[in-house]
C-alpha positions, 0 to 999 in steps of 0.5 A, spaced: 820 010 277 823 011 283 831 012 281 829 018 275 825 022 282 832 020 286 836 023 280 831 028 280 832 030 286 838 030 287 840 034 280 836 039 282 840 040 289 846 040 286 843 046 281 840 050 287 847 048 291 852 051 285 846 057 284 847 059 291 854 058 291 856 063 285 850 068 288 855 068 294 862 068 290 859 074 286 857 078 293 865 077 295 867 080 288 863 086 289 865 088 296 867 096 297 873 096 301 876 104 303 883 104 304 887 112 307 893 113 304 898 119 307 900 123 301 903 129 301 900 135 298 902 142 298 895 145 295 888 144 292 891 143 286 895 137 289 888 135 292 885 136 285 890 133 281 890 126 284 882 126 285 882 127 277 886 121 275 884 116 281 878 116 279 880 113 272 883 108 275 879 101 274 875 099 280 875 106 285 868 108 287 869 114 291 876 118 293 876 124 297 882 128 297 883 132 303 890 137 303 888 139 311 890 132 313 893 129 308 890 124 306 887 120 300 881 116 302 878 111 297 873 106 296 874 101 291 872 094 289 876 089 291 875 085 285 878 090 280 884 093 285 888 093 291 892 097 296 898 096 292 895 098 285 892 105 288 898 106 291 902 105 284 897 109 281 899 114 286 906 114 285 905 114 277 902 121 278 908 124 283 905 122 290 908 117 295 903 114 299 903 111 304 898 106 309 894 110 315 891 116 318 893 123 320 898 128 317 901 126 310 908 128 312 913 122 312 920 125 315 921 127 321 918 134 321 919 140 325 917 147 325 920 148 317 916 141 315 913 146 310 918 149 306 922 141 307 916 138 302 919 143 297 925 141 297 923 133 298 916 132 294 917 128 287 911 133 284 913 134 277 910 141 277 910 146 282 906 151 284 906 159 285 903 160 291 
């Protein structure tokens, strides 16, 4: 009698033991994380463009788009994206990204950085402005 209430103890520790480690697994897969991408954007449009098709992109929660500052900030699930994949995914739609905060621009930029961006921006479409 002794040994079934052992067992029976000691199987339902374990139970609760595996329960509260699956709870705290399932907590790290919902974790948001935010990343701030530089991206350069010559308009709104740019701006509009990559908030549209990101936010198909599996596990992103929320994007923020901002052409003042050149920045793409998102939130995403860290068990269904990366940095890397957001990035690629920026890339498939015409931007290069890369990781910080601040001004999108990745030349060395000087009074003309703006008529530059033309010249050297992979868009696959331009703008008339």
């Amino acid at each position: 009698m002794k040994k079934n209430a052992i067992y029976s103890t000691i199987m339902l520790m374990v139970t609760l033991f595996m329960a509260v480690n699956t709870a705290s697994a399932n907590n790290n897969k919902k974790e948001i994380k935010e990343v701030v991408f530089n991206v350069s954007m010559h308009c709104q449009s740019c701006a509009d463009k990559i908030t549209k098709y990101m936010s198909f992109e599996k596990g992103v929660k929320e994007i923020n788009a901002d052409v003042k500052a050149q920045t793409v900030k998102l939130k995403y699930r860290a068990d269904k994206t990366n940095e890397e994949s957001l990035k690629a995914a920026l890339k498939k739609i015409g931007y290069e990204a890369t990781v910080g905060k601040g001004n999108g621009c990745t030349m060395k930029c000087n009074s003309s950085c703006e008529t530059d961006h033309d010249h050297h921006h992979q868009h696959e479409h331009h703008h008339d402005h």
